[in-house]
gemmi code that builds the backbone of each chain (N, CA, C; Angstrom):
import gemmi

chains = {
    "A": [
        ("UNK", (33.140, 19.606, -81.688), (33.678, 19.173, -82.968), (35.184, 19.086, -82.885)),
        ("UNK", (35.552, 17.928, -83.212), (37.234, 17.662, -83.459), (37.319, 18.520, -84.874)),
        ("UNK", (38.492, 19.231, -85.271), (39.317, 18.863, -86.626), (39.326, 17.819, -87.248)),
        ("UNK", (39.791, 17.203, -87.090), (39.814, 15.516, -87.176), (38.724, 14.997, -88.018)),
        ("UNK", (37.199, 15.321, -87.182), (36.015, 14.812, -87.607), (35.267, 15.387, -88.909)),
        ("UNK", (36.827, 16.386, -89.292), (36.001, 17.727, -91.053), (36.824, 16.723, -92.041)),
        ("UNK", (36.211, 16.810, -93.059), (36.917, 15.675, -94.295), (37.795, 16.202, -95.146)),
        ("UNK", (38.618, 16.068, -95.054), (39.823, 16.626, -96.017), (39.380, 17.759, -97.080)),
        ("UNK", (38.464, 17.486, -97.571), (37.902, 18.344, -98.831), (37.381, 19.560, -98.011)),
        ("UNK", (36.950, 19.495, -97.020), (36.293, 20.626, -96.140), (37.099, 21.160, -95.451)),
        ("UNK", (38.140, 20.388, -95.153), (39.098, 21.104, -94.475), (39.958, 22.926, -95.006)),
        ("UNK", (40.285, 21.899, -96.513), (41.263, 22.298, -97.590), (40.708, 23.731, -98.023)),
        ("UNK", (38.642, 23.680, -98.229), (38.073, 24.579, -98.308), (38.006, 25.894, -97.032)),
        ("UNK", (37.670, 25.298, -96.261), (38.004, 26.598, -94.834), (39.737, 27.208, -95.054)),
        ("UNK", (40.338, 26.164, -95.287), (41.392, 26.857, -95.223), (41.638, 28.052, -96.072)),
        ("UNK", (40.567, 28.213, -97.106), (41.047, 28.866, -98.350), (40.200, 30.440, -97.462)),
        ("UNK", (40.084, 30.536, -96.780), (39.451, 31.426, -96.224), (40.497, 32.497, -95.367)),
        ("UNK", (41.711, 32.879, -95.952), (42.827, 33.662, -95.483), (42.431, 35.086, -95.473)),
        ("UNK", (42.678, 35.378, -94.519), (42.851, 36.936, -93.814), (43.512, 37.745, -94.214)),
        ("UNK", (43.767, 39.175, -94.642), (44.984, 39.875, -94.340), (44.424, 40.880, -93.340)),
        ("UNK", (45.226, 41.129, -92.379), (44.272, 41.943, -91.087), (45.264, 43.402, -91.811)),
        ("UNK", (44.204, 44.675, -91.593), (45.030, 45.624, -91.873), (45.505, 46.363, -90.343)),
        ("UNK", (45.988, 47.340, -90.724), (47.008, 48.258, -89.808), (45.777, 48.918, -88.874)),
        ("UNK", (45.347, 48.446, -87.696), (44.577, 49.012, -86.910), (44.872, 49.565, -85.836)),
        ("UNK", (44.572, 50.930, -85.395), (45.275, 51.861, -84.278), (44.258, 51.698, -83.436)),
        ("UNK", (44.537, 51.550, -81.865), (43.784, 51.044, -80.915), (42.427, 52.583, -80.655)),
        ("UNK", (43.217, 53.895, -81.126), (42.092, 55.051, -80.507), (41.328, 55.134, -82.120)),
        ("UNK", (40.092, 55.572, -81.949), (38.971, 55.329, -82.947), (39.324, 57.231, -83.145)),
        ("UNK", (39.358, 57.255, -84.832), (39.775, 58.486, -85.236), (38.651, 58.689, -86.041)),
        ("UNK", (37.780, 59.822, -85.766), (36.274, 60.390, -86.803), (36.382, 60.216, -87.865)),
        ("UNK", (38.113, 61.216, -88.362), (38.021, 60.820, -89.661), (37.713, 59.877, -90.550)),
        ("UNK", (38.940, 58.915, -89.715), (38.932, 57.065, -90.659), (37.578, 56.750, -90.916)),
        ("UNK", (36.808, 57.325, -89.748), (35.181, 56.293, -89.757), (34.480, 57.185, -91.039)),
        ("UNK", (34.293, 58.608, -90.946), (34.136, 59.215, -91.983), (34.175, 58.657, -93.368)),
        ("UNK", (35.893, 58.630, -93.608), (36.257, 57.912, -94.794), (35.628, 56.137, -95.049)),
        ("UNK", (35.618, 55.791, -93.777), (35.377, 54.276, -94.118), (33.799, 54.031, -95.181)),
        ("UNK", (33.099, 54.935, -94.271), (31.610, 55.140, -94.799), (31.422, 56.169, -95.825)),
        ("UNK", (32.683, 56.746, -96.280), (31.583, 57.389, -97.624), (32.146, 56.317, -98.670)),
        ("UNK", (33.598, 55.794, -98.510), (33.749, 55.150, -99.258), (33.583, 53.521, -99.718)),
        ("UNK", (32.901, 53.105, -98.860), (31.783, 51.968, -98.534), (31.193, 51.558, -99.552)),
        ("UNK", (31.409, 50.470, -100.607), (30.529, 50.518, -101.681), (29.189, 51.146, -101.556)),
        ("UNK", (28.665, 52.049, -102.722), (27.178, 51.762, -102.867), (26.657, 51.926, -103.942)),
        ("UNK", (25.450, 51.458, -104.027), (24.482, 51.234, -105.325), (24.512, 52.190, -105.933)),
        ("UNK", (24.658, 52.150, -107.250), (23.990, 53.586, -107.532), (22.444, 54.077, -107.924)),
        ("UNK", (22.358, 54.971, -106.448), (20.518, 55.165, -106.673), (19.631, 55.176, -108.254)),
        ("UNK", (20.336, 55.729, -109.369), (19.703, 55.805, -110.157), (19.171, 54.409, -110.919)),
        ("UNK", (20.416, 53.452, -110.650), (19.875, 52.021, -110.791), (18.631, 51.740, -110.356)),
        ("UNK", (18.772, 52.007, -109.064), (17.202, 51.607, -108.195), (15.794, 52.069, -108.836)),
        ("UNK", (16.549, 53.671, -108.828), (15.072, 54.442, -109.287), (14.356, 53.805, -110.939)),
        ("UNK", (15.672, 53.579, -111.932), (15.538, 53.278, -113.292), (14.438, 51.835, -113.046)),
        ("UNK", (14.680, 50.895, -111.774), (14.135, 49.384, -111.899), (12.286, 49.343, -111.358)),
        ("UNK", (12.996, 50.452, -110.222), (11.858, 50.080, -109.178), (10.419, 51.172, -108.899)),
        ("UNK", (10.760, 52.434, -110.246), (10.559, 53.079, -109.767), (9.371, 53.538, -110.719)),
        ("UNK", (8.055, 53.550, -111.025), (7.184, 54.380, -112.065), (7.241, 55.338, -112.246)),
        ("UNK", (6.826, 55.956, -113.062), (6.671, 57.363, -113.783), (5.849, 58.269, -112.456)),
        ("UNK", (5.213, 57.397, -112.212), (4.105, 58.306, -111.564), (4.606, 58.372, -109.837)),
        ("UNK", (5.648, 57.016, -109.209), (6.455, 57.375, -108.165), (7.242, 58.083, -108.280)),
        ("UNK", (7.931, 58.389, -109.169), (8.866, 59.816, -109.529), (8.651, 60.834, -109.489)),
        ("UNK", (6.655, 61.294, -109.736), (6.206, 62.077, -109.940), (6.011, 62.839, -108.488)),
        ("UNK", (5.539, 61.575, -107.885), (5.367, 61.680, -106.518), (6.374, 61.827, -105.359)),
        ("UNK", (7.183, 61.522, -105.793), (8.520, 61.377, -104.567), (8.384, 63.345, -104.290)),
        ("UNK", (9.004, 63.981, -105.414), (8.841, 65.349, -104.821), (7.991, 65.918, -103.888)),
        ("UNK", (6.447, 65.798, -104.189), (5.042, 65.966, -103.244), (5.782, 65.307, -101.691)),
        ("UNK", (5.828, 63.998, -101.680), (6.077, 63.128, -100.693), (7.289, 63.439, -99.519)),
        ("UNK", (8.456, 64.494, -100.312), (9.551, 65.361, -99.967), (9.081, 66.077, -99.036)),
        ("UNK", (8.351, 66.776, -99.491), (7.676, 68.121, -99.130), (6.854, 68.182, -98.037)),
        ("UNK", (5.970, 67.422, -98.189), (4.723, 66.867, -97.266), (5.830, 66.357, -96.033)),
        ("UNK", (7.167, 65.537, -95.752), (7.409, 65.093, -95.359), (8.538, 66.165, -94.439)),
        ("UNK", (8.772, 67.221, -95.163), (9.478, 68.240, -94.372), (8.766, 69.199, -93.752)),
        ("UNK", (7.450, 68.602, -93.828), (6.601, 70.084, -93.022), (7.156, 70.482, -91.478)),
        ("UNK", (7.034, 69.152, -90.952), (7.206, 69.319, -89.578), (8.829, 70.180, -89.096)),
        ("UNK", (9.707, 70.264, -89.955), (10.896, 70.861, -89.977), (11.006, 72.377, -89.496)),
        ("UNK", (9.655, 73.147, -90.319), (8.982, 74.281, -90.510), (9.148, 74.828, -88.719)),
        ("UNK", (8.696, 73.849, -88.239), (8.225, 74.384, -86.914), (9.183, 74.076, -86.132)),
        ("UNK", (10.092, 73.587, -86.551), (11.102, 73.342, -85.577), (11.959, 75.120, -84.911)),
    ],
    "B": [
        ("UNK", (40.619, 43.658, -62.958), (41.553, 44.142, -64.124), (41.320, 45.881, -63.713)),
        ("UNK", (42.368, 46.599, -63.863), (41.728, 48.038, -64.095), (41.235, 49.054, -65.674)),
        ("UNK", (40.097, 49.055, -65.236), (39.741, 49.695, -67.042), (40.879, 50.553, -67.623)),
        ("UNK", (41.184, 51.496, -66.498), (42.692, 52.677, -66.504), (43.655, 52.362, -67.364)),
        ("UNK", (44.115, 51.757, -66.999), (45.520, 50.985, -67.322), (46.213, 51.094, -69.074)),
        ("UNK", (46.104, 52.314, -69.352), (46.465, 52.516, -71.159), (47.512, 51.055, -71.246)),
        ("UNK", (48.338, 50.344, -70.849), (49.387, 49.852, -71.129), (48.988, 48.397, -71.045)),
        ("UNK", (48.154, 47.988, -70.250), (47.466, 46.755, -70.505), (46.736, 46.547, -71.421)),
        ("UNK", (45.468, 48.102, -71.514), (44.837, 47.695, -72.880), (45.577, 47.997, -73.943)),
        ("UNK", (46.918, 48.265, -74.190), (47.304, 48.437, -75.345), (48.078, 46.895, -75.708)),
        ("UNK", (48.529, 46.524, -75.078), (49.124, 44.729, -74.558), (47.664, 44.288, -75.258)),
        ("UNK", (46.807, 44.122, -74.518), (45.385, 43.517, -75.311), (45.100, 43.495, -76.421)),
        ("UNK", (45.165, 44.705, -76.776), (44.621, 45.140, -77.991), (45.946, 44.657, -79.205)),
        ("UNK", (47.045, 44.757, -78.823), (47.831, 44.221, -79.393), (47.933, 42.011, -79.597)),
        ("UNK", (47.550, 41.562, -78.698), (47.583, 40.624, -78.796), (46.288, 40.164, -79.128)),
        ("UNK", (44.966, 40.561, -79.242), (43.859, 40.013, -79.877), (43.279, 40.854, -81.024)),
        ("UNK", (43.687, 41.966, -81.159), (43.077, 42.746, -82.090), (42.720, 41.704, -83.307)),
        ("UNK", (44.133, 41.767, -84.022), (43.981, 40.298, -84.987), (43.047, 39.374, -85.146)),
        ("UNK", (42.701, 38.598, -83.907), (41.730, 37.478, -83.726), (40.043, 38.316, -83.936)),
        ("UNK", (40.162, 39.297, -83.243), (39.021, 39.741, -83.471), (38.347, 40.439, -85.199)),
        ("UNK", (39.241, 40.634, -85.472), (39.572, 41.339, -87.002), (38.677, 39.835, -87.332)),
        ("UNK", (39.974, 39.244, -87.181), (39.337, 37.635, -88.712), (38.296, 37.369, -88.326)),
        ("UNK", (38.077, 37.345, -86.900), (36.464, 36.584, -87.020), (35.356, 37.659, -87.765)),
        ("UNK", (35.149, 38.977, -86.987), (34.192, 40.124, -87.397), (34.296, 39.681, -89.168)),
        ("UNK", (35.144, 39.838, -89.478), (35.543, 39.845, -91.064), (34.897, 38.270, -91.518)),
        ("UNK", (35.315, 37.570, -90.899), (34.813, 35.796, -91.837), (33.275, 36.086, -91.691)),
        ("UNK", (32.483, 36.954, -90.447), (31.367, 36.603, -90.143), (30.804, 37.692, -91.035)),
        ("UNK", (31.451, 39.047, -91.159), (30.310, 39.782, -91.888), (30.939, 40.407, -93.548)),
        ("UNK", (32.145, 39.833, -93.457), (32.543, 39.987, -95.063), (32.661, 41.392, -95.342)),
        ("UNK", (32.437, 42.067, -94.463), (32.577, 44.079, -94.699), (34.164, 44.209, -93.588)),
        ("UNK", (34.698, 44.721, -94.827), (36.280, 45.388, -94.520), (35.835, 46.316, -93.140)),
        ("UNK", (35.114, 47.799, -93.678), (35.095, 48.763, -92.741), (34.409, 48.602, -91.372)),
        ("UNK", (33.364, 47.540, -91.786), (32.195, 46.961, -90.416), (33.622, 46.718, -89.803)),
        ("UNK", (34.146, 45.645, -90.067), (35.209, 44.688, -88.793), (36.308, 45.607, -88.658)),
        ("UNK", (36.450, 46.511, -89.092), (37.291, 47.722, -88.753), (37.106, 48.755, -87.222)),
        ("UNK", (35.870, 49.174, -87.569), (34.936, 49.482, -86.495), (35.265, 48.499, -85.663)),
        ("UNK", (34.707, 47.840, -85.606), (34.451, 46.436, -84.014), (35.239, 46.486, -83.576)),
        ("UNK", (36.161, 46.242, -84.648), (37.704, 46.100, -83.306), (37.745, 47.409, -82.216)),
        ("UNK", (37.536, 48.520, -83.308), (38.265, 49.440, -82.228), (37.062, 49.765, -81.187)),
        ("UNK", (35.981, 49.613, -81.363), (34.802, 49.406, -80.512), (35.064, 48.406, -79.297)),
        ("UNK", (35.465, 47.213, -79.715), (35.458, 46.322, -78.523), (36.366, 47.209, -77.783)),
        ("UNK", (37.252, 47.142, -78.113), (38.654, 48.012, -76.955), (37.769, 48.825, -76.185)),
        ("UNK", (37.019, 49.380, -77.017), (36.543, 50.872, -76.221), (35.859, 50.242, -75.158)),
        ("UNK", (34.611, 49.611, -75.759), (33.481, 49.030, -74.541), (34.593, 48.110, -73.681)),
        ("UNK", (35.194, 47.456, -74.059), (35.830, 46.213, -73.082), (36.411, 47.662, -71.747)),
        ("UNK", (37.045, 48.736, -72.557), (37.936, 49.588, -71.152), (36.078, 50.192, -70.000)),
        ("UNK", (35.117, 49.940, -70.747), (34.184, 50.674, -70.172), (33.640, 49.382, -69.004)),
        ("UNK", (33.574, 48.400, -69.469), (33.028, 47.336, -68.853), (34.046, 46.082, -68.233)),
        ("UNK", (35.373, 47.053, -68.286), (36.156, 45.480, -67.796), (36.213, 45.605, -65.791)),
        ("UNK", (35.827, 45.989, -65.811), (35.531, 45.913, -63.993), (34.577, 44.400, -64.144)),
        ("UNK", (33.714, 44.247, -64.858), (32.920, 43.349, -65.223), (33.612, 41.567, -65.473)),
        ("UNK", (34.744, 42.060, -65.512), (35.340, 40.720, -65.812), (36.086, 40.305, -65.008)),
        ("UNK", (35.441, 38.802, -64.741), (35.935, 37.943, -63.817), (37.055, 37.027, -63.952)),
        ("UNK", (38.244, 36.902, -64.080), (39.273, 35.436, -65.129), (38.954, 34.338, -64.153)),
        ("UNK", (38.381, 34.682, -62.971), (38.307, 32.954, -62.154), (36.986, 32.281, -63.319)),
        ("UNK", (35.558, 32.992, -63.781), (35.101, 32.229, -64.758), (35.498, 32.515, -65.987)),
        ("UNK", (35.673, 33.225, -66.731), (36.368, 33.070, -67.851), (37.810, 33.660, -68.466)),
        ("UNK", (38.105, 33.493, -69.383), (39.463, 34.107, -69.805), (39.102, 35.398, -70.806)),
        ("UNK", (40.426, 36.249, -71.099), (39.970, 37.362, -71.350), (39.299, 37.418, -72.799)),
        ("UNK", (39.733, 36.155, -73.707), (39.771, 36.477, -74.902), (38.290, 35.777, -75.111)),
        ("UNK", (37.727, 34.924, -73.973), (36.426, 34.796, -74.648), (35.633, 36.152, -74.008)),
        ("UNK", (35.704, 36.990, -73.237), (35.265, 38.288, -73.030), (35.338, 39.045, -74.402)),
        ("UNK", (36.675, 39.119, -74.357), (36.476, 39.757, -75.623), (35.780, 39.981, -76.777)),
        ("UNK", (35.986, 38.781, -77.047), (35.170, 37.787, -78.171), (33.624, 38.304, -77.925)),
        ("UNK", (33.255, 38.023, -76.756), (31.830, 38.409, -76.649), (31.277, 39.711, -76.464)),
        ("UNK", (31.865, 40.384, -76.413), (31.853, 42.362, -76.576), (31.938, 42.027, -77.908)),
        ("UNK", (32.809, 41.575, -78.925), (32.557, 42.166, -80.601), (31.857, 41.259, -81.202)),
        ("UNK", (31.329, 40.254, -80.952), (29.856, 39.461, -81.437), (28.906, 40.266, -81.350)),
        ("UNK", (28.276, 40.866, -79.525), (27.072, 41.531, -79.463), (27.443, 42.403, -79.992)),
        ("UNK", (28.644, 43.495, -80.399), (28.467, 44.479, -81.383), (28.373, 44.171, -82.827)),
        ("UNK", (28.519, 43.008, -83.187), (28.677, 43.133, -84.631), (27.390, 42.585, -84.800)),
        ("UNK", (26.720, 41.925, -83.915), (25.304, 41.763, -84.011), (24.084, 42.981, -84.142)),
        ("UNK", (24.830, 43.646, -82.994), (24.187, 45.180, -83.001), (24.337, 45.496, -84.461)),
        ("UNK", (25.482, 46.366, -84.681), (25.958, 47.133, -86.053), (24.822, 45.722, -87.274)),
        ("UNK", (24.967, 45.139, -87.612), (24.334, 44.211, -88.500), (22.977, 44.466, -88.813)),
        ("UNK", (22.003, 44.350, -87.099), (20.859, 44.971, -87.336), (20.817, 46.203, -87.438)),
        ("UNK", (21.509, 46.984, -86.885), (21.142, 48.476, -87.491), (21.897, 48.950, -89.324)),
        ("UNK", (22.387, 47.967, -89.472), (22.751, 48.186, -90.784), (21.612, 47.652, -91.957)),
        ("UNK", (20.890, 46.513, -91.614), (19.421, 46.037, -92.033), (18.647, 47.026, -91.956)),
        ("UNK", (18.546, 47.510, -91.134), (17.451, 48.892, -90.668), (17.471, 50.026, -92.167)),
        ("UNK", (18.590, 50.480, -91.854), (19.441, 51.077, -92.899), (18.888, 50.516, -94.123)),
        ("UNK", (19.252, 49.713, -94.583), (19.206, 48.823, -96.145), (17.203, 49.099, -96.255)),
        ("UNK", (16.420, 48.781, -95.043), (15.240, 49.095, -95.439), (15.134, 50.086, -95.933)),
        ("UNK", (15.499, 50.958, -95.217), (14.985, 52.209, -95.259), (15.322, 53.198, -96.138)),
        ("UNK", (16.349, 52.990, -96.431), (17.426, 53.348, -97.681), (18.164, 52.398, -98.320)),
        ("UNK", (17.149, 51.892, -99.253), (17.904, 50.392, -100.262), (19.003, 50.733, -101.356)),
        ("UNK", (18.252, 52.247, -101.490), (19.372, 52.608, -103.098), (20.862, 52.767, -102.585)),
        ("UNK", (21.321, 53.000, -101.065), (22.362, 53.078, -100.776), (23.324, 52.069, -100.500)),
        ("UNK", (22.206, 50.934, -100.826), (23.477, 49.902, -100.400), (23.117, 49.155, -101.530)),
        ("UNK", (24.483, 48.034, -101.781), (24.820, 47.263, -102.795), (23.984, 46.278, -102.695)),
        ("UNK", (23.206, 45.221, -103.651), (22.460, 44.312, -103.482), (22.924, 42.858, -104.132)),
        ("UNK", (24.076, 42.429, -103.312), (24.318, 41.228, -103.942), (23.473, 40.267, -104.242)),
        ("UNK", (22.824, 39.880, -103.426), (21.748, 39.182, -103.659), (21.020, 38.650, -105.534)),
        ("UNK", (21.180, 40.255, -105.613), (20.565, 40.158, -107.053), (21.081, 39.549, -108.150)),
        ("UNK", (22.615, 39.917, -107.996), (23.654, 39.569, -108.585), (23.560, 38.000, -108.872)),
        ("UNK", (24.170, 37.228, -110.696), (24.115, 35.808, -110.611), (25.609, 35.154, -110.327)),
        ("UNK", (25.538, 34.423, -109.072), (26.456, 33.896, -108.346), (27.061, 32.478, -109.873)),
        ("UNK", (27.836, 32.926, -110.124), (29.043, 31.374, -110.504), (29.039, 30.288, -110.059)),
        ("UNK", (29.045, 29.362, -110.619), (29.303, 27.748, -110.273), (30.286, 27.912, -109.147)),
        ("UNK", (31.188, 28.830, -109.789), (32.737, 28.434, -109.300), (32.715, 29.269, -108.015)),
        ("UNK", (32.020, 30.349, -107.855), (31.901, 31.348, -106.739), (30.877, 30.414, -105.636)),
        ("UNK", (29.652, 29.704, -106.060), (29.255, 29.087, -104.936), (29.625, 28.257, -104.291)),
        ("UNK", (30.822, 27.451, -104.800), (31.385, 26.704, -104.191), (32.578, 27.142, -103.629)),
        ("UNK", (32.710, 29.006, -103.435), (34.219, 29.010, -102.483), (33.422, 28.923, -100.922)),
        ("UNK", (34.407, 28.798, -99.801), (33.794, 28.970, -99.145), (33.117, 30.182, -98.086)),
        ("UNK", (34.031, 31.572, -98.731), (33.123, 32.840, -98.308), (31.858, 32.609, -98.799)),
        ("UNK", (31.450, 32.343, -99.768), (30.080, 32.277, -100.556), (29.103, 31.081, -99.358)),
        ("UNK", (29.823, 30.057, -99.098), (28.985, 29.251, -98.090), (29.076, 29.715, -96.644)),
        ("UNK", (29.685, 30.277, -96.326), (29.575, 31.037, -95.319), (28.598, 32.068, -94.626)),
        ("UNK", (28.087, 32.765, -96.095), (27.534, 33.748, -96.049), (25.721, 33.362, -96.402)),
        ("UNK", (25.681, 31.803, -96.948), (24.781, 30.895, -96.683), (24.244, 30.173, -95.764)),
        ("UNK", (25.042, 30.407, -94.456), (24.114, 30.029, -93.262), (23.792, 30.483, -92.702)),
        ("UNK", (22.937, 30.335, -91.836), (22.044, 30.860, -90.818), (23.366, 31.831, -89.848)),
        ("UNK", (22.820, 32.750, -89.334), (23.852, 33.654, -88.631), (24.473, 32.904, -87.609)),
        ("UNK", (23.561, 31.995, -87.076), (23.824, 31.222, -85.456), (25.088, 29.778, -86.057)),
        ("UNK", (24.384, 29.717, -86.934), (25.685, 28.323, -87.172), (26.527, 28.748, -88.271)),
        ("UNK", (27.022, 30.412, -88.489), (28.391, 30.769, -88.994), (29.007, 30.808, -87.662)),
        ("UNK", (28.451, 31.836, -86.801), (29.701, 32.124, -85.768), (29.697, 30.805, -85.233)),
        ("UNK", (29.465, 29.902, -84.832), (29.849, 28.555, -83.891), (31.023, 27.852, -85.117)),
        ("UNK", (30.273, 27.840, -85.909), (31.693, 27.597, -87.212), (33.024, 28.321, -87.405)),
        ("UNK", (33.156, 29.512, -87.102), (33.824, 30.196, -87.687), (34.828, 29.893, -85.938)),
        ("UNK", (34.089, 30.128, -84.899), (35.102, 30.284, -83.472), (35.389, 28.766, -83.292)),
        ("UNK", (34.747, 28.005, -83.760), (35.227, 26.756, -83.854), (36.620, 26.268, -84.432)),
        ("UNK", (36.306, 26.287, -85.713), (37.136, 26.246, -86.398), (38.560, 26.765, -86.659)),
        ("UNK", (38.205, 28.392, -87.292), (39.587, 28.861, -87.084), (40.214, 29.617, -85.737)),
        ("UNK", (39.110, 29.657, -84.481), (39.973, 30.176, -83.539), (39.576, 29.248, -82.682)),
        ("UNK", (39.886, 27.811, -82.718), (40.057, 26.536, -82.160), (39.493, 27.100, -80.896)),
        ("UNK", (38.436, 27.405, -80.561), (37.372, 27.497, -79.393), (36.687, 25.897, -78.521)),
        ("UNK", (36.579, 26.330, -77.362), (36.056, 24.773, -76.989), (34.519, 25.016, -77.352)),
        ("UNK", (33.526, 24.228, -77.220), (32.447, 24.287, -76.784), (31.699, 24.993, -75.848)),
        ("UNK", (32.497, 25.032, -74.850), (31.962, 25.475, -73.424), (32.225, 27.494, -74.265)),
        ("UNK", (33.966, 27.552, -74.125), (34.275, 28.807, -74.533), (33.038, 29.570, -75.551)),
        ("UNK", (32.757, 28.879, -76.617), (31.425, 29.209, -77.715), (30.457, 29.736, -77.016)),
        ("UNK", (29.925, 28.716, -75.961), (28.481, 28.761, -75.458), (28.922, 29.866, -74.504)),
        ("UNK", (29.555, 30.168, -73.308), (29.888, 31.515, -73.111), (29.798, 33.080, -74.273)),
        ("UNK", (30.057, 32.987, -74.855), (30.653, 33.621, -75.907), (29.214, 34.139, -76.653)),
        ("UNK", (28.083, 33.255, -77.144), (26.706, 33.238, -77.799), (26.439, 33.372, -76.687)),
        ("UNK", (26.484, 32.863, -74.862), (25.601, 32.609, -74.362), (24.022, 32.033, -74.355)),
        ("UNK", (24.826, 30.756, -74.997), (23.869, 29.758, -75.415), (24.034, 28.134, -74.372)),
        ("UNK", (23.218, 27.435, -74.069), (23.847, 26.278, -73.718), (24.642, 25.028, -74.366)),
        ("UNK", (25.648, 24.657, -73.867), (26.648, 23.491, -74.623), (26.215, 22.845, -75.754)),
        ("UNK", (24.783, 22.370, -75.449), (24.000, 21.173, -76.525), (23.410, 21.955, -77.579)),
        ("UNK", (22.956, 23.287, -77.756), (23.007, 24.178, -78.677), (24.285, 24.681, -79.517)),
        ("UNK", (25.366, 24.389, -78.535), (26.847, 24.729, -79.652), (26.971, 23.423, -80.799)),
        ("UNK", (26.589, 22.368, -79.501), (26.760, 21.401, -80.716), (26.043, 20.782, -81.318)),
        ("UNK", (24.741, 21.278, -81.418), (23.904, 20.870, -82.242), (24.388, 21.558, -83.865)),
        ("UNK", (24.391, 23.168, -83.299), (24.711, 24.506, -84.338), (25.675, 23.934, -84.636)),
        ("UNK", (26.930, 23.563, -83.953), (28.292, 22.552, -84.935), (27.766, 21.954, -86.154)),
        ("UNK", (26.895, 20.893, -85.527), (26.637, 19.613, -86.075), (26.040, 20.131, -87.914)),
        ("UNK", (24.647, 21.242, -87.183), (24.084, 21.315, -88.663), (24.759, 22.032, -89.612)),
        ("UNK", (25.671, 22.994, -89.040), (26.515, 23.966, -89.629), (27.280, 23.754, -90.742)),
        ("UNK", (28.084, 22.223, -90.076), (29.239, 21.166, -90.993), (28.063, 20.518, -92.239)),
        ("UNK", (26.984, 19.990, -91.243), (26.637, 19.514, -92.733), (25.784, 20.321, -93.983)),
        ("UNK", (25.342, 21.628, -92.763), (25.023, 22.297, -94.299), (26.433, 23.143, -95.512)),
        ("UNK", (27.924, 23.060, -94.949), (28.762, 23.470, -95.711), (28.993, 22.319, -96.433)),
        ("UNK", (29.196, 21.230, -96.414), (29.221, 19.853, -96.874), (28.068, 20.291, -98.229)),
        ("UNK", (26.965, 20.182, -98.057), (26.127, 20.455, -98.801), (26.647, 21.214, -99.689)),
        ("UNK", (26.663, 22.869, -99.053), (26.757, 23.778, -99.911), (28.359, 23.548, -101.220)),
        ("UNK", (29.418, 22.874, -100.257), (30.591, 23.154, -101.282), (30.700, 21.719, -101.656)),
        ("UNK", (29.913, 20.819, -101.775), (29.742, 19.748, -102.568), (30.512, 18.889, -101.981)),
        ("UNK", (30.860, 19.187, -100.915), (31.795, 17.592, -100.011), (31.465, 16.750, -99.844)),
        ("UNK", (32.167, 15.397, -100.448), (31.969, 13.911, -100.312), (31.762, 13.664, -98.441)),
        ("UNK", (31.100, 13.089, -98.476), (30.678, 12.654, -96.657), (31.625, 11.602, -96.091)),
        ("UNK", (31.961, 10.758, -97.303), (32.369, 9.326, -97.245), (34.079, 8.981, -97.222)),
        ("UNK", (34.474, 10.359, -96.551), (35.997, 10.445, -96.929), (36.425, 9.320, -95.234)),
    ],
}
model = gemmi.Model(1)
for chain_id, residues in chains.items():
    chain = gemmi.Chain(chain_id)
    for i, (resn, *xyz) in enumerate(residues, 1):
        res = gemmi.Residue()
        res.name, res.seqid = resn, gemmi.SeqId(i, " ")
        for name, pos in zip(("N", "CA", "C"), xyz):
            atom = gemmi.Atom()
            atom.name, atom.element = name, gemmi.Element(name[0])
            atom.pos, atom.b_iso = gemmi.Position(*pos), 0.0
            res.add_atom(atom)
        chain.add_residue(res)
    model.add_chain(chain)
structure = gemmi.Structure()
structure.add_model(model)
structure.setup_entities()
């Protein structure tokens, strides 16, 4: 693909696609990664549970907890 | 090259970090993901640069191709993730996209197929040849430009571009 061969209107659009690169230190520090990931958008579970979730999967999730930590027991 | 060499890879890392940033970033739209990569590639590139040859390629499509297969990696294991634990991650998807938002072009970007963003994206803004691409995907030539071909016209599509300019 040339440049050339993108149509002005497509061009104008990619272009709108600007960067700001931040301040990156070449050695990988736990912390930063730490911080990067707690502060990482996220959903908030109760959304999920409020949409997706029945009375009676709610009921169940605890049982399902439990049952599911047995094997822990024996560790 | 010697992996050793703190002062070369810091020269490197100084002169492509950047490039690698914008692409990770145009391709996966997560600040902290393309944060990671970068400093990942450095790492793997000092682990695997015995591996690199400059009589066939140059360094920066090496490069390039250490933080693709990682950001490919990280991507699927971040899917994995989203299965398995949905309430933790954000669901744009759900969200109702704007007239005005589908037609920027992060929004069409994030509308194609994975294979014909990156051939778009190294195309485009990091003026890549063909050949360099298909190294890079390790794909063959007529697959870069096929993936060119449909890529352009599905952004055409998506951001409403006249064909006939």
């Amino acid at each position: 693909m040339n440049k050339h061969d993108i149509p002005d209107e497509l061009h104008q659009k990619l272009d709108e696609f600007e960067i700001e690169v931040p301040e990156i230190p070449l050695k990988k520090s736990l912390s930063q990664r730490i911080a990067n990931w707690l502060y990482a958008p996220a959903k908030n579970p109760v959304d999920y549970f409020s949409k997706q979730w029945t009375p009676l999967k709610i009921a169940l999730f605890p049982i399902i907890i439990l049952f599911l930590s047995i094997p822990f027991l024996f560790i | 090259m010697s992996s050793n060499d703190p002062i070369q890879i810091e020269n490197l890392f100084n002169t492509y970090h950047q490039q690698i940033y914008q692409f990770t970033y145009r391709y996966t739209q997560d600040e902290a993901l393309s944060y990671d990569i970068v400093q990942d590639t450095f790492i793997k590139f000092q682990k695997y640069a015995d591996d690199f040859d400059p009589t066939k390629s140059h360094i920066r499509t090496f490069l390039f191709r250490i933080a693709y297969q990682l950001t490919i990696t990280k991507l699927k294991r971040q899917n994995k993730f989203k299965k398995l634990l949905p309430f933790l991650y954000e669901q744009h998807q759900e969200e109702p996209v704007s007239l005005e938002e589908k037609l920027t072009i992060r929004t069409a970007l994030q509308q194609l197929k994975h294979e014909h963003r990156s051939v778009i994206i190294f195309s485009y803004y990091h003026d890549l040849s063909q050949k360099e691409i298909a190294d890079i995907l390790q794909i063959p030539i007529g697959t870069v430009k096929s993936r060119l071909h449909t890529s352009l016209r599905q952004l055409k599509h998506l951001l409403e571009v006249d064909d006939n300019e």
